[in-house]
C-alpha positions as CSV (number, residue, x, y, z in Angstrom):
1,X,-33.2,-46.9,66.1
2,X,-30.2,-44.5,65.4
3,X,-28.9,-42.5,68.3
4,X,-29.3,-39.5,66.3
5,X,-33.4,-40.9,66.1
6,X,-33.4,-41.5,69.7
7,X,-31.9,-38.0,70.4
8,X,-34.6,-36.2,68.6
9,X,-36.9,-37.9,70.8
10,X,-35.5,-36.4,73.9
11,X,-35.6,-33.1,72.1
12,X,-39.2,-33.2,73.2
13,X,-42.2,-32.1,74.2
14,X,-46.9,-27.2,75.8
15,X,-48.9,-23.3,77.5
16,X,-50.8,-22.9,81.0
17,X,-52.6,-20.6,82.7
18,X,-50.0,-18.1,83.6
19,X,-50.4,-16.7,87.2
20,X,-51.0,-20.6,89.1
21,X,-51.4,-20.4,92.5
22,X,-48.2,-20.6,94.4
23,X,-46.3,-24.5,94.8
24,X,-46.4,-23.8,98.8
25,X,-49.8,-24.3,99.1
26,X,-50.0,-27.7,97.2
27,X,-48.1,-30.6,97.7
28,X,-47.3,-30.2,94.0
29,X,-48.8,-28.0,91.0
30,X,-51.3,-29.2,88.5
31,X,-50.1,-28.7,85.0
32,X,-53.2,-26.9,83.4
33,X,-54.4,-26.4,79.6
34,X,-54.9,-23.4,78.1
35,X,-58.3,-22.1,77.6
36,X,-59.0,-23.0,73.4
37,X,-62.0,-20.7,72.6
38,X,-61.1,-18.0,70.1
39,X,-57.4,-19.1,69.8
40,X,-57.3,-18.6,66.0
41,X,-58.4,-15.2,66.6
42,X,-56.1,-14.0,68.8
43,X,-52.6,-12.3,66.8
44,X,-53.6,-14.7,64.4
45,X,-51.7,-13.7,60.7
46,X,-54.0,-14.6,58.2
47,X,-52.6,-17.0,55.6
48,X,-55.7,-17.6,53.0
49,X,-55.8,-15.3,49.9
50,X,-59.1,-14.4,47.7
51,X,-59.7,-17.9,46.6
52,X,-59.8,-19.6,49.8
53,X,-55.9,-21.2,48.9
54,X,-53.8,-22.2,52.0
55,X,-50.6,-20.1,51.6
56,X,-47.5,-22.6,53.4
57,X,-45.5,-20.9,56.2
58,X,-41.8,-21.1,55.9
59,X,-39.3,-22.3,58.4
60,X,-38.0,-19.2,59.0
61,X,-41.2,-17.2,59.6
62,X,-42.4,-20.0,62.0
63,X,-39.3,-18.8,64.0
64,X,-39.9,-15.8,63.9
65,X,-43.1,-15.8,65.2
66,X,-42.0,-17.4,68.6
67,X,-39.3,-15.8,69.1
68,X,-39.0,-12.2,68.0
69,X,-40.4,-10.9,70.6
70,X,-39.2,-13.5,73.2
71,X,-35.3,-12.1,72.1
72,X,-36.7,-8.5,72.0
73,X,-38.7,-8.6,75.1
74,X,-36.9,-5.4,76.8
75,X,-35.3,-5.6,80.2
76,X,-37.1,-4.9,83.5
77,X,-35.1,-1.8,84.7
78,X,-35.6,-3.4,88.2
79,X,-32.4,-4.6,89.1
80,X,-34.3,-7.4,91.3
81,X,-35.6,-8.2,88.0
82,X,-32.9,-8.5,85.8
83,X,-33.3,-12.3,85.4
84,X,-37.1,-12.4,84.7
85,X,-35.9,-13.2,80.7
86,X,-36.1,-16.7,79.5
87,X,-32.5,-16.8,77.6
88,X,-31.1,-15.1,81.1
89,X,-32.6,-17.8,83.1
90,X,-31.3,-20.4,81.0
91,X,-27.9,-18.8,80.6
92,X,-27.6,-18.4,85.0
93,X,-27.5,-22.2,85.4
94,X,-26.8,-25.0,83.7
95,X,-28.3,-27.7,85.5
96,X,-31.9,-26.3,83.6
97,X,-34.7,-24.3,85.1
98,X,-35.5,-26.3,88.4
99,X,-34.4,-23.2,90.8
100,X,-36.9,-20.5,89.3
101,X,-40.1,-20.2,90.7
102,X,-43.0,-21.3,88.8
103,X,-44.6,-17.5,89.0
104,X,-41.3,-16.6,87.1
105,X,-41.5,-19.3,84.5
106,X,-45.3,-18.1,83.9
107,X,-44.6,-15.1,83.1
108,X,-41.5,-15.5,80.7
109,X,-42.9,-17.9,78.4
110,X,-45.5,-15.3,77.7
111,X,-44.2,-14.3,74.1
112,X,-43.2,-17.5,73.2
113,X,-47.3,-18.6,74.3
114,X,-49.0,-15.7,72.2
115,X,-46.9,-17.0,69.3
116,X,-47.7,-20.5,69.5
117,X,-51.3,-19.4,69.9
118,X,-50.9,-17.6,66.3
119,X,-49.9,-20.7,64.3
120,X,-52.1,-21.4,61.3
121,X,-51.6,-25.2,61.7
122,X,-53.6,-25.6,58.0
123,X,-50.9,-23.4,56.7
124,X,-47.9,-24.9,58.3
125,X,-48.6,-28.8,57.3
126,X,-49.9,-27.6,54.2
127,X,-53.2,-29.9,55.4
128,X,-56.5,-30.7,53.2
129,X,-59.8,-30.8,54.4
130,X,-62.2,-33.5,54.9
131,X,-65.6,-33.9,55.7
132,X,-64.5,-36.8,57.9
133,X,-60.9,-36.5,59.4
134,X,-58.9,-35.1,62.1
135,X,-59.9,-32.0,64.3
136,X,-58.4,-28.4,63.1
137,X,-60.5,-26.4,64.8
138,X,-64.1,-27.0,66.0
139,X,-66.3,-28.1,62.8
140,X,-63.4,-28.4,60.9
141,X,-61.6,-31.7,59.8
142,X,-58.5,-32.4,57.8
143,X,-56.7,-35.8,56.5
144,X,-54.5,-36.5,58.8
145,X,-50.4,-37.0,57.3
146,X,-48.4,-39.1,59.2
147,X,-48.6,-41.2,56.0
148,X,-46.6,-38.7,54.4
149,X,-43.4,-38.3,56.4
150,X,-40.4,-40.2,55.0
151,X,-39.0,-43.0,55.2
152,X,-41.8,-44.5,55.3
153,X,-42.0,-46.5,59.0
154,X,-44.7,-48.9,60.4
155,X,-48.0,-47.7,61.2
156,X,-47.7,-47.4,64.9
157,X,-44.8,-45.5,64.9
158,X,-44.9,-42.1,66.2
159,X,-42.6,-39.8,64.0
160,X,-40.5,-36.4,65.0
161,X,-40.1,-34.1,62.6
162,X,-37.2,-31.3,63.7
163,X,-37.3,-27.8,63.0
164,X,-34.9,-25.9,64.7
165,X,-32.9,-25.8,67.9
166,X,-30.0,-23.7,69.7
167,X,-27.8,-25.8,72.3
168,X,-28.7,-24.8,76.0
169,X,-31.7,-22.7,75.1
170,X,-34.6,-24.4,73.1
171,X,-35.1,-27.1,70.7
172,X,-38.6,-27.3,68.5
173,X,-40.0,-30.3,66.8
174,X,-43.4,-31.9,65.6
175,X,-44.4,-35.0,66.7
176,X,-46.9,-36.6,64.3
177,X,-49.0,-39.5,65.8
178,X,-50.9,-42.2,64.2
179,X,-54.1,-43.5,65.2
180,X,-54.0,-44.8,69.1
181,X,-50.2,-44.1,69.0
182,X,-48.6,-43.8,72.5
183,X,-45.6,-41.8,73.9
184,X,-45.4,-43.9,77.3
185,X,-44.7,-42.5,80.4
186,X,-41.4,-39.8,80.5
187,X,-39.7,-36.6,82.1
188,X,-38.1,-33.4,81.4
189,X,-35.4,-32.7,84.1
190,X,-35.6,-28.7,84.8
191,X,-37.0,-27.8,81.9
192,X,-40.3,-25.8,80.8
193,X,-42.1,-27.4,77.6
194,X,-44.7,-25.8,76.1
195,X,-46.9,-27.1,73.2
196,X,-49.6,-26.5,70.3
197,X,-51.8,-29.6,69.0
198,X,-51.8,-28.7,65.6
199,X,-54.4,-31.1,64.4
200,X,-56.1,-34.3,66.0
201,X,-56.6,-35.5,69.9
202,X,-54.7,-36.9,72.5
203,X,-55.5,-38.5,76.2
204,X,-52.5,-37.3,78.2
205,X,-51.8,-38.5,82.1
206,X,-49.8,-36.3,84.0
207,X,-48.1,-36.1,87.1
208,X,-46.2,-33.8,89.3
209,X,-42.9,-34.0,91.2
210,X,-42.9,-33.7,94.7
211,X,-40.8,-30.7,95.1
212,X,-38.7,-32.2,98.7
213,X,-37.2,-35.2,96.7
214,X,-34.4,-33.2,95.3
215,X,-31.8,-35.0,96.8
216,X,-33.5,-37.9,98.1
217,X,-34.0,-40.7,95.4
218,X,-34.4,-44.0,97.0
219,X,-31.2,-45.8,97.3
220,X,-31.9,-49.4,95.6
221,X,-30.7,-51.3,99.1
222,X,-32.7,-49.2,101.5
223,X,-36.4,-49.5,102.2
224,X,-38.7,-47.0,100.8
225,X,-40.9,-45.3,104.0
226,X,-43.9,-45.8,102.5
227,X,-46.3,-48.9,102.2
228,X,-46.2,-50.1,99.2
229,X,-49.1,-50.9,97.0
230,X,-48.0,-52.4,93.8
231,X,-50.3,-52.9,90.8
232,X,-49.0,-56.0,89.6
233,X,-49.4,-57.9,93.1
234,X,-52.8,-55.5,94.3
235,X,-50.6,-56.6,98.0
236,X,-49.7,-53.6,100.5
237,X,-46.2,-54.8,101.4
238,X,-42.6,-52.5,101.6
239,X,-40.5,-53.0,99.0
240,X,-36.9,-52.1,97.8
241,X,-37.0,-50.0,95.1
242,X,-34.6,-48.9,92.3
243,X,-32.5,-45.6,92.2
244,X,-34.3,-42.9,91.1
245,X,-37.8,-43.7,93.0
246,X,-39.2,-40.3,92.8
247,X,-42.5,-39.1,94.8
248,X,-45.0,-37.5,92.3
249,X,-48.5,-36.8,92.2
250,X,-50.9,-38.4,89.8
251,X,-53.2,-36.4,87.8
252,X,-56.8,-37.7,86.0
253,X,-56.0,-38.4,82.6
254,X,-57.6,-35.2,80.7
255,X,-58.4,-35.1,76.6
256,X,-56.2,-32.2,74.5
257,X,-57.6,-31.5,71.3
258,X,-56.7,-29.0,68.4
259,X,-56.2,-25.7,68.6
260,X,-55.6,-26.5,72.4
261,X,-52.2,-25.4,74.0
262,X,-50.6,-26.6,77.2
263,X,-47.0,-26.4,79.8
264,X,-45.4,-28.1,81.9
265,X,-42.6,-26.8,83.8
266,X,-39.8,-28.6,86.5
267,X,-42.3,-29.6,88.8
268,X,-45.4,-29.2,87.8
269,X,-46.9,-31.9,84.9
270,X,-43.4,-32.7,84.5
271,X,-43.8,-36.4,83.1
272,X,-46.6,-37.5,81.2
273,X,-47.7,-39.8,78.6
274,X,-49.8,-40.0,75.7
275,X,-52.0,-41.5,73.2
276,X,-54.0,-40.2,69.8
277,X,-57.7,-40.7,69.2
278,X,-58.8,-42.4,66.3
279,X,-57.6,-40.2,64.0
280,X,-54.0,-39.4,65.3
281,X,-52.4,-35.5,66.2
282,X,-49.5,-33.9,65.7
283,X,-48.0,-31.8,68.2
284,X,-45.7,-29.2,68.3
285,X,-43.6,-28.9,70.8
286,X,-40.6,-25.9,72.3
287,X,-38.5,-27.6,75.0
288,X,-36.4,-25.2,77.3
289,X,-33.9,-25.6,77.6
290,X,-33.7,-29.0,75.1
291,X,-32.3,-32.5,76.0
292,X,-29.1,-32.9,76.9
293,X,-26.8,-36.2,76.9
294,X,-26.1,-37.2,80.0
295,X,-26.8,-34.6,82.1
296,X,-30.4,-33.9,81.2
297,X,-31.4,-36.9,79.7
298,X,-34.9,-38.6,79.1
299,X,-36.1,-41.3,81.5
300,X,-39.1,-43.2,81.2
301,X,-40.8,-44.4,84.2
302,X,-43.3,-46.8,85.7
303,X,-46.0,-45.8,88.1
304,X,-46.2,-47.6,92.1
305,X,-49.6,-46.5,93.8
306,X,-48.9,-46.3,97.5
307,X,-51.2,-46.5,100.1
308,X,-50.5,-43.4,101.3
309,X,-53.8,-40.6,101.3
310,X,-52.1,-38.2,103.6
311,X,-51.2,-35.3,101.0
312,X,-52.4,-34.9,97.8
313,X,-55.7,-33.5,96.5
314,X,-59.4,-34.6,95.2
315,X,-57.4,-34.4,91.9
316,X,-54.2,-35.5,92.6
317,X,-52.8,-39.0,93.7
318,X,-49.7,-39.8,95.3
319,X,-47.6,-42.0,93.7
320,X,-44.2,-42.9,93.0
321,X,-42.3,-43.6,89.5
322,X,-39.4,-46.2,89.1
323,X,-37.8,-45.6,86.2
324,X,-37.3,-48.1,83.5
325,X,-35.9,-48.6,79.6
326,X,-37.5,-47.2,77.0
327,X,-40.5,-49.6,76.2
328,X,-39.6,-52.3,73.3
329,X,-42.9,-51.6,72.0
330,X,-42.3,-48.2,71.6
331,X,-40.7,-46.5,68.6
332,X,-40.2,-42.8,67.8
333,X,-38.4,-42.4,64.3
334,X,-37.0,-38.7,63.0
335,X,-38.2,-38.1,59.7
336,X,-38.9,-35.7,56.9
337,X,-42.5,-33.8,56.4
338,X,-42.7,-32.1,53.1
339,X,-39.7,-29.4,53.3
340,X,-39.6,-29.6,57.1
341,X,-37.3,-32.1,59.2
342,X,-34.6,-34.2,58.5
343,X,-33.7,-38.0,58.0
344,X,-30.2,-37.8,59.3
């Protein structure tokens, strides 16, 4: 793989409720799905003439769609308030979105949600329906196309397909999965990702950061505090563990399906992983702000179950993740879907 393929990889991955209850009163958020019902009603543009024929979306309308309204949106004439824009918040620090309060974040992604809700996915991958196939929306099916993107690549391998990006603001891509494909387990430092499944169906684990380990990332000769229970060994023991040991907070894995939406933000849902059903997905994906080499860089991670049941909720496990290489079994190629993406 290419560094140019790896990058557009970390130019990654989608929309939540948008008024979650404050990070204070949980050791750390829960990502949470979007409601799906009635989504292709809602500001949807319709994109079938008289005879029922799927009319493609350009690149350029796609933009403007998510973001018109998002660069429009006007200012709040509260000075105390002058921030509460996504490309302000982006421009105030450069380190990503880690210092603004998930409330915030909520409510600026808002135009940017109400466009990905408006996506006619049928329209923009120019799909064909199938009595058997892929979910669209409920009782409809489609063949799924990860066949189609070029070069051709093995059939486990899950492809990106780029669409557009502006340096520290947002990058947007598609990731097209085959059958049982898997995104293992990764992060996106400071940043808010929101995302459409555009066809298919996904299991995704998520997890949270804990929100006090800032600036304390275990030092690889020091003892961690906690007792360790490590899944390889089942054994309770302490351990040393790498740099980067991170506490998070384990989520059940939940099921995404098309038209559904999702978020994550800096802490909450921040790493996840992923694998299609038996007919594979695509996603689409709006990363702010995007990847950045080195200083906002993808890490993949393994997860340590502790023994520790002190903090933490009936839905929510603590945990901590050791970060690792990029599995050798995994493989994420750029590519080119009919007149959208690149091979470069």
């Amino acid at each position: 793989t290419t560094a140019r393929q790896r990058y557009h990889f970390r130019q990654r991955t989608v929309i939540s409720s948008l008024c979650p209850a404050p990070a204070s009163q949980r050791p750390a958020s829960s990502s949470i799905s979007m409601p799906t019902e009635n989504v292709q009603n809602k500001q949807q543009t319709t994109m079938v003439d008289d005879d029922d024929e799927v009319i493609p979306i350009d690149l350029k309308t796609l933009q403007q769609r998510l973001f018109s309204s998002f660069e429009k949106r006007r200012r709040p004439s509260d000075s105390s308030d002058r921030r509460w824009t996504l490309p302000d918040l982006l421009k105030s620090n450069q380190d990503g979105l880690s210092h603004v309060p998930i409330e915030i974040l909520a409510k600026c992604v808002i135009p940017v949600l109400e466009g990905l809700r408006s996506i006619d996915a049928e329209s923009l991958l120019e799909l064909e329906r199938a009595h058997q196939g892929a979910v669209l929306d409920e009782g409809v099916a489609i063949k799924p196309v990860h066949q189609l993107v070029k070069p051709a690549c093995p059939d486990d391998t899950v492809r990106y397909v780029h669409l557009s990006d502006v340096p520290g603001q947002y990058s947007m891509g598609i990731f097209i999965f085959p059958p049982h494909a898997k995104i293992p387990l990764h992060d996106h430092p400071g940043m808010c990702v929101l995302s459409r499944v555009l066809y298919g169906s996904l299991q995704r684990l998520s997890l949270d950061l804990a929100r006090d380990d800032d600036n304390s990332e275990s030092e690889g000769d020091e003892d961690f505090p906690w007792s360790m229970l490590w899944t390889a060994t089942k054994a309770p023991e302490k351990r040393k563990l790498p740099m980067g040991t991170k506490r998070a907070y384990k989520h059940h894995v939940d099921h995404l399906q098309a038209p559904s939406c999702s978020a994550l933000y800096p802490y909450e849902g921040n790493l996840h992983e992923f694998e299609a059903g038996p007919d594979g997905a695509a996603v689409l994906d709006v990363l702010f702000p995007p990847y950045d080499e080195p200083d906002r860089d993808c890490t993949f991670y393994n997860i340590v179950e502790t023994t520790d049941q002190t903090s933490g909720s009936s839905d929510q496990q603590p945990c901590l993740i050791v970060p690792t290489g990029q599995p050798e079994d995994f493989h994420c190629i750029s590519g080119r879907y009919l007149s959208l993406g690149s091979t470069d």
